[in-house]
C-alpha positions, 0 to 999 in steps of 0.5 A: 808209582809204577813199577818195572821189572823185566826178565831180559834172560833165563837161561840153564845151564851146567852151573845151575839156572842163570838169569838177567833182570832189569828193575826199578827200585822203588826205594831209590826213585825209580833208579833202574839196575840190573841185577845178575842171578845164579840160582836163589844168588845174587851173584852182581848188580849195576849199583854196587860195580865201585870195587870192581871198577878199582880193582881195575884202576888200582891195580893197573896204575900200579904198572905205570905206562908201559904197554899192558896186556891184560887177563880178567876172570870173570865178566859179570856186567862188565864193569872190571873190564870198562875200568881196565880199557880206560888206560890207553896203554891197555893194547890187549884185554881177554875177559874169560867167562865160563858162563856163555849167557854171561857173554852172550848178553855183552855181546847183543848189548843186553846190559849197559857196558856191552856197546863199549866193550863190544866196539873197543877193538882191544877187547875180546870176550872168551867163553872158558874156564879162567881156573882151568886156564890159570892152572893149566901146563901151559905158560899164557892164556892166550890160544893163539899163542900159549907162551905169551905172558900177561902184564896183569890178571885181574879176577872178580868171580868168587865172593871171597877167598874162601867163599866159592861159586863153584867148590871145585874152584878151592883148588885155584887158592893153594900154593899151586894154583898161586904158582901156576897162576904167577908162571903166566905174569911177567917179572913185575907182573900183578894178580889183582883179585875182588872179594865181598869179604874183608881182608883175610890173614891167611890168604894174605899169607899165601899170597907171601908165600908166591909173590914178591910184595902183597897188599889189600885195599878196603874198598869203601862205597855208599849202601843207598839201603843201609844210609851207611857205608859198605866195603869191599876187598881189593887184593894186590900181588906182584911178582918179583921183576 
């Protein structure tokens, strides 16, 4: 049986040595994936994106069918954002990356998702730092427009609540960062986050501490190499009206 395996990038930068690959799992029949490392990490593959994609159509179902428009932290291998443009009453959806190669590779369709984000009108790609932007004095996201709210927020970048990529990211989970991150919602508005991990008491109640009403949905999905089942986090937080 032969075997594939393609380095698409390599690049360095700030936040350490990044690479994209492209494989065929030999334990799978040759199924092809791509797999995003930091490092010696793991950081996404395409055949676990079932959590990432239902923090999107989870959370946003929530809002109903009013006009959204939409922030996500974080672009991986695009699957957050693929599930949010789903929704036709999406008008806006920024995805911010502080990874530059992350976004490159989108946008030269490198991975499988970026012709469709790409050539969906509502979808811009922001190269920044989602946790400067969501602790920052002003009130939006928006560069245009610094007092433009969002309907949702919508982050996939840390493994978990307590578990960071970057250490200087801690910060972003206190009753500060919550806060400054709530400024930038309308009433109603929603803070929907991944975790790798099973749900944690305490942020729940930080959570309790800055928004309205709180929950956290067990994700569930087939592990092809355990023959059981694996799970992730979905945390949902929605400002008072």
């Amino acid at each position: 049986m032969s075997f594939e395996f393609t380095e698409l990038d390599y690049q360095r930068t700030s936040h350490g040595e990044i690479s994209l690959r492209r494989r065929a799992e030999p334990r799978l029949d040759g199924k092809i994936l791509y797999e995003v490392k930091l490092g010696d990490e793991f950081l996404m593959s395409s055949l676990f994106s079932e959590a990432e994609e239902q923090l999107s159509t989870i959370g946003l179902k929530t809002l109903g069918e009013k006009s959204l428009d939409v922030i996500v932290g974080g672009l991986g291998l695009g699957y957050t954002a693929w599930a949010a443009l789903k929704y036709p009453n999406v008008e806006s959806l920024i995805v911010v990356d502080v990874m530059k190669p992350v976004i490159d590779w989108h946008q030269r369709e490198l991975v499988p998702l970026g012709r469709e984000l790409n050539e969906d009108p509502r979808c811009a790609l922001v190269h920044a730092d989602f946790f400067e932007l969501a602790t920052a004095d002003f009130r939006g996201f928006y560069n245009d427009n610094y007092e433009k709210l969002a309907h949702a927020v919508l982050l996939d970048i840390d493994h978990s609540p307590s578990h960071w990529l970057n250490p200087e990211n801690e910060s972003f989970y206190s009753p500060t960062g919550l806060r400054s991150l709530a400024k930038k919602l309308h009433g109603g508005g929603l803070f929907g986050m991944w975790s790798n991990d099973p749900p944690e008491a305490d942020f729940i109640r930080l959570l309790e501490q800055v928004f309205d009403s709180v929950s956290a949905e067990i994700i569930s999905f087939p592990n092809p190499y355990s023959g059981a089942e694996s799970s992730n986090t979905i945390y949902l937080a929605h400002k008072s009206l």
